[in-house]
MMTF fields as JSON, N, C-alpha, C and O atoms, coordinates in Angstrom:
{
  "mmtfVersion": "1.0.0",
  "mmtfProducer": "UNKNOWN",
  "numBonds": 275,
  "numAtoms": 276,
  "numGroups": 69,
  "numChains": 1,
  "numModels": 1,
  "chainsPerModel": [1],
  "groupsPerChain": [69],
  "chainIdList": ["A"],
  "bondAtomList": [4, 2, 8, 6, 12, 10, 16, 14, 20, 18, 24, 22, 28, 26, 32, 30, 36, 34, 40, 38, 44, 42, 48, 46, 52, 50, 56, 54, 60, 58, 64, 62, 68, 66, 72, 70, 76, 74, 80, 78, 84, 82, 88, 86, 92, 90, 96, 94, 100, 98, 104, 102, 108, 106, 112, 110, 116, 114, 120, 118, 124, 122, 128, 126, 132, 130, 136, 134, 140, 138, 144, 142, 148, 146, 152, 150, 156, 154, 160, 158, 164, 162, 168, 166, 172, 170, 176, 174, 180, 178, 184, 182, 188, 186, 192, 190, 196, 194, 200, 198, 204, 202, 208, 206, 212, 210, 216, 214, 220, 218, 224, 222, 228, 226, 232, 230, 236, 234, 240, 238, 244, 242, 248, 246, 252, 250, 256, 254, 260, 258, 264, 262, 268, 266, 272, 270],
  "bondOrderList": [1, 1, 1, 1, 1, 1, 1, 1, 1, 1, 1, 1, 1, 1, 1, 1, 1, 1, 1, 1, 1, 1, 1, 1, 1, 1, 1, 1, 1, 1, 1, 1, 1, 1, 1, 1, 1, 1, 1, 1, 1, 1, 1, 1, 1, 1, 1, 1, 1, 1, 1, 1, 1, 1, 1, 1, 1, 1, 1, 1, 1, 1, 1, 1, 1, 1, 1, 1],
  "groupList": [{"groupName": "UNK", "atomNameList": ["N", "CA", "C", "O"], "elementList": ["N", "C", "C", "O"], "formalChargeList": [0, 0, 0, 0], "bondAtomList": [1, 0, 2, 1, 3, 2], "bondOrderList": [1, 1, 2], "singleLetterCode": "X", "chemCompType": "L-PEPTIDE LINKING"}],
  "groupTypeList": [0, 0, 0, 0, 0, 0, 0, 0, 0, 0, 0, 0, 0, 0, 0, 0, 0, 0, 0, 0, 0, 0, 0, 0, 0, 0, 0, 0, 0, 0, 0, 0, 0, 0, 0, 0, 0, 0, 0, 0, 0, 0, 0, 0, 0, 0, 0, 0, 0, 0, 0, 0, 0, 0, 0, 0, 0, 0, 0, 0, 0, 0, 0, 0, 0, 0, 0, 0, 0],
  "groupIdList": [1, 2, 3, 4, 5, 6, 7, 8, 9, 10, 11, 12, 13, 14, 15, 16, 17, 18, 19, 20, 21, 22, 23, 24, 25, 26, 27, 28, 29, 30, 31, 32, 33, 34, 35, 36, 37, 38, 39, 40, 41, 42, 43, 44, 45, 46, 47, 48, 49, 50, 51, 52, 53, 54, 55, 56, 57, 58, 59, 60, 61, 62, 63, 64, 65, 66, 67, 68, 69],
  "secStructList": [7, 2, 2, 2, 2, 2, 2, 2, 2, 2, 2, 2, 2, 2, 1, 2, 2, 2, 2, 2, 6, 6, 6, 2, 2, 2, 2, 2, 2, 2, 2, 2, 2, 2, 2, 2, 2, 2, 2, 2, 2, 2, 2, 2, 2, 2, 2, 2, 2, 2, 1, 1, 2, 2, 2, 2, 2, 2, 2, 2, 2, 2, 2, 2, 2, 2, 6, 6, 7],
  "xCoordList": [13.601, 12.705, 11.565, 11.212, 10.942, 9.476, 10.482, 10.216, 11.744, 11.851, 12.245, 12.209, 12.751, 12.902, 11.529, 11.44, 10.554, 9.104, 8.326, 7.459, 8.872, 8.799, 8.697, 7.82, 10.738, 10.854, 10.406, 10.039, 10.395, 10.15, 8.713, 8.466, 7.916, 6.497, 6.226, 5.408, 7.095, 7.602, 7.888, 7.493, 8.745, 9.686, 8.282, 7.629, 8.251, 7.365, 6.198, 5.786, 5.523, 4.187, 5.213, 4.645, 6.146, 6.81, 8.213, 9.1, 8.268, 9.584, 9.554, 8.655, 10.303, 10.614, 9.85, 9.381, 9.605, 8.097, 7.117, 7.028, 6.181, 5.171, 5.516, 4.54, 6.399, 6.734, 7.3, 7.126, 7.947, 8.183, 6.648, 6.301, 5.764, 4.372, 3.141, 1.959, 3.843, 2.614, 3.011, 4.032, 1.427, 0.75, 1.202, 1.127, 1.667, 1.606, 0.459, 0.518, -0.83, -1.611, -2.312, -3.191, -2.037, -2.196, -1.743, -2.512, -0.131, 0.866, -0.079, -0.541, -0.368, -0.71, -1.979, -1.935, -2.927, -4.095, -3.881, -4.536, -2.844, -2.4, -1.87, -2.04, -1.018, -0.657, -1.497, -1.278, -2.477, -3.799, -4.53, -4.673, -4.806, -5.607, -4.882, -5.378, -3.56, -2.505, -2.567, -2.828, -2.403, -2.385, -3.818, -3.948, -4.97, -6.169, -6.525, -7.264, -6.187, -6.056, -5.292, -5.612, -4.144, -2.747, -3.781, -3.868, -4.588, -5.11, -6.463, -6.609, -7.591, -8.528, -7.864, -8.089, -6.891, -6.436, -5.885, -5.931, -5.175, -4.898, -6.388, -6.594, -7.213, -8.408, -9.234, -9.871, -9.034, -10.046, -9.192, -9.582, -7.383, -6.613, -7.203, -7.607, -7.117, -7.418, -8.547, -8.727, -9.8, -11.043, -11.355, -12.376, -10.447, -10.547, -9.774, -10.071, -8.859, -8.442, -8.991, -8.939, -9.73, -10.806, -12.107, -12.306, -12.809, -13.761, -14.559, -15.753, -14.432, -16.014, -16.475, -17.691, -15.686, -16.75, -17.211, -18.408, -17.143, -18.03, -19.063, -19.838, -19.101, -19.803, -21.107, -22.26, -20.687, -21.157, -22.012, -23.19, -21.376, -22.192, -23.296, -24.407, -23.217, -24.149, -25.099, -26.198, -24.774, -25.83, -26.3, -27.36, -26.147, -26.664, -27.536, -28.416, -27.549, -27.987, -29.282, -30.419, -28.982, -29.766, -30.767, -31.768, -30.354, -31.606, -32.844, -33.962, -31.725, -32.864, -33.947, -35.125, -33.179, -34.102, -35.075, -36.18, -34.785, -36.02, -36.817, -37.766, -36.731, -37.398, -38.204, -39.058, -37.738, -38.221, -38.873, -39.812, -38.503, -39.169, -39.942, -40.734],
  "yCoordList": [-19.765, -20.403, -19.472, -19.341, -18.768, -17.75, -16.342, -15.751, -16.258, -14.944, -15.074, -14.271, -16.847, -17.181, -17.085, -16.547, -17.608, -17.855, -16.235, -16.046, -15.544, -14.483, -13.639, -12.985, -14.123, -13.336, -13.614, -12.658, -14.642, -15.541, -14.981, -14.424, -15.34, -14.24, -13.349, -13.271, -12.281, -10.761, -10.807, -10.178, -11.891, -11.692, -11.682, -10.889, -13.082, -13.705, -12.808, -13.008, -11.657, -10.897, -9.514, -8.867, -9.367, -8.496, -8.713, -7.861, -9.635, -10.387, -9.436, -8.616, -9.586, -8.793, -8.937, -8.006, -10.446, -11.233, -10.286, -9.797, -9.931, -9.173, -7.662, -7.014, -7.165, -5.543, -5.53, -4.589, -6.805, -6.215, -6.708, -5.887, -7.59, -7.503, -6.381, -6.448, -5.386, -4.261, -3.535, -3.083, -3.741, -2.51, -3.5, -3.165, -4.677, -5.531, -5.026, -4.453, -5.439, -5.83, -4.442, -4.553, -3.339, -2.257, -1.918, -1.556, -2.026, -2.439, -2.831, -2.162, -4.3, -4.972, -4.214, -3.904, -3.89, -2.92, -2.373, -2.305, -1.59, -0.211, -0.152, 0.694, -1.474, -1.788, -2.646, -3.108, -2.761, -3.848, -2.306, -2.173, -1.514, -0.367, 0.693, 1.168, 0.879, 1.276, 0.512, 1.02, -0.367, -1.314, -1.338, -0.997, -1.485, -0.981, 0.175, 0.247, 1.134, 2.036, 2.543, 3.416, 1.747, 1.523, 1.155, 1.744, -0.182, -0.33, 0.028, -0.11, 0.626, 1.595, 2.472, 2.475, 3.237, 4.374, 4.547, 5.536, 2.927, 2.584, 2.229, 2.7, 1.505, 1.104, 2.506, 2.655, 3.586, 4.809, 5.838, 6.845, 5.165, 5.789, 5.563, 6.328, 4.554, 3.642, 3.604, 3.417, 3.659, 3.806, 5.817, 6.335, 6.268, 7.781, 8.102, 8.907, 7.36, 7.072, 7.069, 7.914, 5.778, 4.985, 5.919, 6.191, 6.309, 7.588, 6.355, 6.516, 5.641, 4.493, 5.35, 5.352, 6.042, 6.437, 7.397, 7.247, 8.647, 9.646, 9.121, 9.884, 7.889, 7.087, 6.612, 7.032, 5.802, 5.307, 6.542, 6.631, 7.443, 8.41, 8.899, 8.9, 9.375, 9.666, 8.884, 9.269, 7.819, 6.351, 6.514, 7.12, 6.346, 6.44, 7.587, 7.239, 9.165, 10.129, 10.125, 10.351, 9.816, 9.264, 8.71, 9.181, 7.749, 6.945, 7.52, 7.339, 8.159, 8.516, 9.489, 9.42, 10.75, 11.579, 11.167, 11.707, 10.074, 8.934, 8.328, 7.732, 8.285, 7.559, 8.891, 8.746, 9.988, 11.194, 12.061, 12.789, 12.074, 12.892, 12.012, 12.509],
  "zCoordList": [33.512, 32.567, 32.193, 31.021, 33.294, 32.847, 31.836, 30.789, 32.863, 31.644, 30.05, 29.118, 30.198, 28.513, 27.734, 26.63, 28.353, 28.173, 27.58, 26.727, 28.214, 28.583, 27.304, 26.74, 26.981, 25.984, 24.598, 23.915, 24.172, 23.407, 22.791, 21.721, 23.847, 23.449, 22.864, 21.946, 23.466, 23.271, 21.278, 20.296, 21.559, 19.98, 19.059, 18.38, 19.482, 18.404, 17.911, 16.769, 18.807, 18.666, 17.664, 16.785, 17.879, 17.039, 16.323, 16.296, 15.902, 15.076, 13.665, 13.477, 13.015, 12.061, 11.072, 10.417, 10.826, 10.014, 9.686, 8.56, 10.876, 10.823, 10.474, 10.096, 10.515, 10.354, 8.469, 7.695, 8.157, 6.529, 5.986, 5.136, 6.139, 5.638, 5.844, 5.507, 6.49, 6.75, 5.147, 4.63, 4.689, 3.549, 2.6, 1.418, 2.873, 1.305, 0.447, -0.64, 1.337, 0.595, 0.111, -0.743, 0.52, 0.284, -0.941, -1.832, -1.134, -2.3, -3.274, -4.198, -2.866, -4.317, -4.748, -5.939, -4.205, -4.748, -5.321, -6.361, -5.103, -5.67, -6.987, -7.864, -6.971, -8.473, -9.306, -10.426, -8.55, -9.372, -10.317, -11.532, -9.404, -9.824, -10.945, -11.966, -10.388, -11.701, -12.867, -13.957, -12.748, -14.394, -14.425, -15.6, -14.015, -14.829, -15.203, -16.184, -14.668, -15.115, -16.321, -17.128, -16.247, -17.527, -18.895, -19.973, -18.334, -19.453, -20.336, -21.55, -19.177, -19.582, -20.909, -22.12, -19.971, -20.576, -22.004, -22.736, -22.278, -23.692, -24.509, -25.628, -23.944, -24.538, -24.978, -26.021, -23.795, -24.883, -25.63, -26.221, -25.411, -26.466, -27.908, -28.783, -27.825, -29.656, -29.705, -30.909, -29.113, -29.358, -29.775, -30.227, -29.51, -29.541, -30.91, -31.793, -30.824, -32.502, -33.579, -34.472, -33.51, -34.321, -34.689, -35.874, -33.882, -33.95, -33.281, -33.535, -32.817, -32.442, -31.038, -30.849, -30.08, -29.021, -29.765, -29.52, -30.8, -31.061, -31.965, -32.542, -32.103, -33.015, -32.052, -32.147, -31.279, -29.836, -29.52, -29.864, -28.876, -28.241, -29.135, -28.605, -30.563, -31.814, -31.459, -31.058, -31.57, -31.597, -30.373, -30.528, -29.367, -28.129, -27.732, -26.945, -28.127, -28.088, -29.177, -28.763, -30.768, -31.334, -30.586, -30.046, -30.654, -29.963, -28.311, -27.829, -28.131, -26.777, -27.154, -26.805, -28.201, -28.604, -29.404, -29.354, -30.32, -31.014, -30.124, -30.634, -28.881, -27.982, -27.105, -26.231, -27.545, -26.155, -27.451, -27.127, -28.842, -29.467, -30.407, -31.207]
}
């Protein structure tokens, strides 16, 4: 009876359960951060297109030197 008890324990602290869930969640980060990145990367595609960040930046630079000169 103790060595069924025994084993049973044994399994259960290392059953197969726990060994295919290591780095899930590592996984899912990883593809959380890929697809934002996926989609940054399209967003300053078409904004680089458009001319609006060299527009942006003008405007933004503008303004500081109006504020410093």
């Amino acid at each position: 009876m103790f060595m069924f008890i025994a084993l049973a324990n044994a399994a259960s602290r290392s059953g197969p359960a726990r060994r295919s869930e290591r780095g899930q969640a590592t996984a899912e980060y990883a593809l959380v951060i890929v697809g934002a990145a996926t989609i940054a990367g399209l967003v300053l595609a078409w904004a680089a297109s458009t001319g609006r960040i060299s527009r942006l930046l003008n405007a933004v630079l503008d303004a500081v030197i109006g504020q410093v000169g």
